[in-house]
VOBA-671084 format. One record per atom (N, C-alpha, C, CB): x, y, z; residue in one letter. Coordinates in steps of 0.1 Angstrom, whole numbers, padded with zeros to 4 digits, always signed. Glycine has a CB too. Layout:
BEGIN
XYZA;...
***
This chain:
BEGIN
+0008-0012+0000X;+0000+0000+0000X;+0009+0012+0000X;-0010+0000+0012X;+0021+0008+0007X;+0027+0026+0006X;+0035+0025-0009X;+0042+0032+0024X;+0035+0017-0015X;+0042+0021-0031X;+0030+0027-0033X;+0046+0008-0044X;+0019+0023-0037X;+0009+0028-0040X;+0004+0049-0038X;+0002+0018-0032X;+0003+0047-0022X;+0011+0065-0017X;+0019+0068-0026X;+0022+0067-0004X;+0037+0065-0030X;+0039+0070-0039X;+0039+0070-0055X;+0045+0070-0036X;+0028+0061-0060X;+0025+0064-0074X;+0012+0072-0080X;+0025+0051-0080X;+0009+0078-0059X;+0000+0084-0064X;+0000+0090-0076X;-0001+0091-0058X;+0009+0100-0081X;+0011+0106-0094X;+0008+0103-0106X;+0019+0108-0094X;+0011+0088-0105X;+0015+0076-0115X;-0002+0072-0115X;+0028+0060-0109X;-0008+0071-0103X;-0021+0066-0107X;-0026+0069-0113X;-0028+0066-0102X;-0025+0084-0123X;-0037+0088-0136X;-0033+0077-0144X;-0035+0105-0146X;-0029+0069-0146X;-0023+0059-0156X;-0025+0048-0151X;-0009+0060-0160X;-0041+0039-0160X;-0043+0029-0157X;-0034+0017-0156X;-0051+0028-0164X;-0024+0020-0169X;-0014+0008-0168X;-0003+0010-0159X;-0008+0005-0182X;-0001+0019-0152X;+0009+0023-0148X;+0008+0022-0131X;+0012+0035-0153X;-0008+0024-0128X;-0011+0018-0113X;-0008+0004-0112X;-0026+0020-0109X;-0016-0003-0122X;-0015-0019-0125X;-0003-0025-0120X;-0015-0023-0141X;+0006-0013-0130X;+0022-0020-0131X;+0027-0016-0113X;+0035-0011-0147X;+0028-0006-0110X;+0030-0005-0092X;+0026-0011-0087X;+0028+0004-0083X;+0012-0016-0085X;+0009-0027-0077X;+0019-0042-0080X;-0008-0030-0079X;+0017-0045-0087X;+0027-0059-0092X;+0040-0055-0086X;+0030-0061-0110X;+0045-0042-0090X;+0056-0046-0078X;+0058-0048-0064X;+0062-0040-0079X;+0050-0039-0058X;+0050-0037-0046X;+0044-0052-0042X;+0042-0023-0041X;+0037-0061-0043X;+0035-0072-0044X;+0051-0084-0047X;+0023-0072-0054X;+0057-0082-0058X;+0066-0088-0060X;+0081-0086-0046X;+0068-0083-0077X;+0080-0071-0044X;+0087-0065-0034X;+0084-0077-0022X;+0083-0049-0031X;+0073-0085-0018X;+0070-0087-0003X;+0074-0099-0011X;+0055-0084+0008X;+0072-0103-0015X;+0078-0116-0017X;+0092-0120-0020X;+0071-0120-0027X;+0098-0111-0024X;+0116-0110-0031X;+0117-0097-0019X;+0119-0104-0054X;+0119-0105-0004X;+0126-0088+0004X;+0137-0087+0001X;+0126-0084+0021X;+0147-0096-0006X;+0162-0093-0013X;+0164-0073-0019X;+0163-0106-0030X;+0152-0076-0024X;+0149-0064-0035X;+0140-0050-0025X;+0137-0071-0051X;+0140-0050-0014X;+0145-0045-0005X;+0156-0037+0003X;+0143-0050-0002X;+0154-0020+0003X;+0166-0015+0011X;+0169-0025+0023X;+0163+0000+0017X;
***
């Protein structure tokens, strides 16, 4: 959810919310890819 906060911006862009959610999802699963 907090990627999400920051694509606020990004959210006018159907494909582009789509695509931040998938990551932020992929992120909890791969915490490698994690600061």
């Amino acid at each position: 959810t907090i990627t999400i906060t920051w694509d606020d911006s990004r959210a006018a862009n159907s494909a582009d919310s789509r695509r931040s959610f998938v990551l932020s999802s992929r992120a909890t699963v791969d915490p490698v890819g994690a600061p």
